[in-house]
C-alpha positions as CSV (number, residue, x, y, z in Angstrom):
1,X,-27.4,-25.8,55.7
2,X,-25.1,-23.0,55.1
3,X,-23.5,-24.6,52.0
4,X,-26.9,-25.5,50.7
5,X,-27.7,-21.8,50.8
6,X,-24.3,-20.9,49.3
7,X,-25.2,-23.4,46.6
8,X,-28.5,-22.5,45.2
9,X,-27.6,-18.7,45.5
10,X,-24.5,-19.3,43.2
11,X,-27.0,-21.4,40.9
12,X,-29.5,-19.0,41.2
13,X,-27.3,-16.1,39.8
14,X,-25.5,-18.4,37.1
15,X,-29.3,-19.0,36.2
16,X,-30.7,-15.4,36.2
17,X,-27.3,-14.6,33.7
18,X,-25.8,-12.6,36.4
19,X,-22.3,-15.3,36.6
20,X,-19.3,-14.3,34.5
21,X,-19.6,-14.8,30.9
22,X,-23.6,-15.8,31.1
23,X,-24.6,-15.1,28.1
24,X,-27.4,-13.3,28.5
25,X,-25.0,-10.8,29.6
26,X,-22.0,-10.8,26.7
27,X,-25.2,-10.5,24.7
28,X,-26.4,-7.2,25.7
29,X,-22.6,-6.0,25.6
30,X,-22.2,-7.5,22.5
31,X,-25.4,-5.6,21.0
32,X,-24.1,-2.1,22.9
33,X,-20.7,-2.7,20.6
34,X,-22.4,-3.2,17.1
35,X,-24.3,0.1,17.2
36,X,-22.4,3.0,15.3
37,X,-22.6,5.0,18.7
38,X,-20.2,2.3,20.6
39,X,-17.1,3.2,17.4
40,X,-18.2,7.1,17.6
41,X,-18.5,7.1,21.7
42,X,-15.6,4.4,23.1
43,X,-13.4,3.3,19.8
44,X,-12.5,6.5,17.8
45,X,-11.8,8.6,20.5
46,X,-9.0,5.5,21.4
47,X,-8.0,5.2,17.9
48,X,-7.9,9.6,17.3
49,X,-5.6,9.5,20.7
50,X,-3.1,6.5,19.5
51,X,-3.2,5.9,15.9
52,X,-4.5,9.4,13.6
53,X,-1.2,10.8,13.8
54,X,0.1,8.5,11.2
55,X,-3.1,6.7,10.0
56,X,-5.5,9.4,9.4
57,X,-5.7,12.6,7.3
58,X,-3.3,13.4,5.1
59,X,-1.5,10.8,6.9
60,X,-1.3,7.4,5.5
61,X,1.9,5.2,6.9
62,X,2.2,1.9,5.4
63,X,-0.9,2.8,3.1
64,X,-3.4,2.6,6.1
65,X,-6.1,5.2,7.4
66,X,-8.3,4.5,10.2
67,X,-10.6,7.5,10.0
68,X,-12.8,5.7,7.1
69,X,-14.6,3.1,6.8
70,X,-13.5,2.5,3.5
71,X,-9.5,2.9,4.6
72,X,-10.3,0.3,7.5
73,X,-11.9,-2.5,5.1
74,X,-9.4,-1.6,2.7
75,X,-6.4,-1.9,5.0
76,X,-2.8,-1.4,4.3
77,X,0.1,-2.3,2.5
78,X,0.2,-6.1,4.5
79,X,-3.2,-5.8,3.5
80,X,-6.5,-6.0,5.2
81,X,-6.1,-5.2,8.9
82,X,-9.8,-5.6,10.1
83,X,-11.8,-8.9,10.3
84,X,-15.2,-7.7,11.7
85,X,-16.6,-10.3,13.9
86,X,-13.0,-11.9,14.5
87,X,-10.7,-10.2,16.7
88,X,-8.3,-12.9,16.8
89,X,-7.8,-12.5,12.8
90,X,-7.5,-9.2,12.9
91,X,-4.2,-7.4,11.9
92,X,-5.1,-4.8,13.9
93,X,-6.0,-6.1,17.1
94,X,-2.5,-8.1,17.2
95,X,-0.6,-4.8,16.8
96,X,-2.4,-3.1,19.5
97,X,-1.9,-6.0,21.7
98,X,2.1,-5.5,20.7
99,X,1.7,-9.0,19.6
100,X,2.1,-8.5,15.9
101,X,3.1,-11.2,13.0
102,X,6.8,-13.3,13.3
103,X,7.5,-11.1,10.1
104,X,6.8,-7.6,10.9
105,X,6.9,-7.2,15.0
106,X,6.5,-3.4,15.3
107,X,3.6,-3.0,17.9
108,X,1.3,-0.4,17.5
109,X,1.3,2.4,18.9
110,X,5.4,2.1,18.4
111,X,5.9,4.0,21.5
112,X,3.3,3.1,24.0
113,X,1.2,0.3,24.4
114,X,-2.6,1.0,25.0
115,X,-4.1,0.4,27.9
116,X,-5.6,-3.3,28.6
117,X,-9.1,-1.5,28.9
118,X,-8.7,0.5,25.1
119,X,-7.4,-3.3,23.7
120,X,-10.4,-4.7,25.4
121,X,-12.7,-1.9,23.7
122,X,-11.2,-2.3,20.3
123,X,-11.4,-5.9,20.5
124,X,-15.1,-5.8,22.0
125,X,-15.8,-3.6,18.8
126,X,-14.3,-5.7,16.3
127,X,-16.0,-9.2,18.3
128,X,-19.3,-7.4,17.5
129,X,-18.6,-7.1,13.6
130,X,-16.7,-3.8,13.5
131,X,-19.8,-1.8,13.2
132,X,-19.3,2.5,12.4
133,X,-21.1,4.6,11.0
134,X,-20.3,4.9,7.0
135,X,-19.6,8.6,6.4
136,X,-16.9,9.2,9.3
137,X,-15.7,12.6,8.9
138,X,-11.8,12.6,7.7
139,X,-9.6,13.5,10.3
């Protein structure tokens, strides 16, 4: 009896989109993350900690800024960096993982890896199509 209970609980809550990965619930994540707020709120506070020092401002290494819009979609000099809607295409996300290209392995940040949560965020964001608002303030 007890593993009958056990049974249709765990059914139950697989059912009601409460099991891991249900997707009713990577679907209400995955709206939170495509609303400008989500960038503004969770992702440019991760990228103004880690990456404006050299991408941002008056600051352009490798011909990339990350405090636009525009200077995301355009990318750098490898090119684009940002796929919206596909993480696993995306430049970016690969450097911050520190699990660049065979031809250019320099992780990004160079000195300290993010955290697995800010990685998570930034490839959350990107998942969700990259969404920010279209006049971000330079840096």
């Amino acid at each position: 009896m007890r593993k009958i209970l056990l049974g249709v609980g765990v059914a139950a809550m697989v059912a009601g989109g409460w099991g891991l990965g249900a997707p009713g619930v990577r679907a209400a994540a995955d709206d939170e993350a495509a609303k400008p707020e989500f960038y503004t709120t969770k992702v440019k506070p991760i990228f103004e900690a880690n990456c404006y020092r050299c991408h941002a401002g008056m600051n352009h290494r490798g011909g990339l800024t990350l405090s636009t819009k525009a200077g995301m979609m355009k990318g750098g000099k490898d090119g684009t960096v940002l796929v919206p809607g596909d993480s696993s295409a995306s430049l970016l996300v690969k450097l911050i993982r520190h699990a660049g290209p065979v031809n250019d392995p320099k992780p990004m940040p160079p000195k300290a890896k993010l955290t697995d949560a800010d990685v998570a965020t930034v490839e959350r964001w990107v998942r969700a199509g990259a969404v920010m608002p279209e006049d971000a303030p330079p840096q």
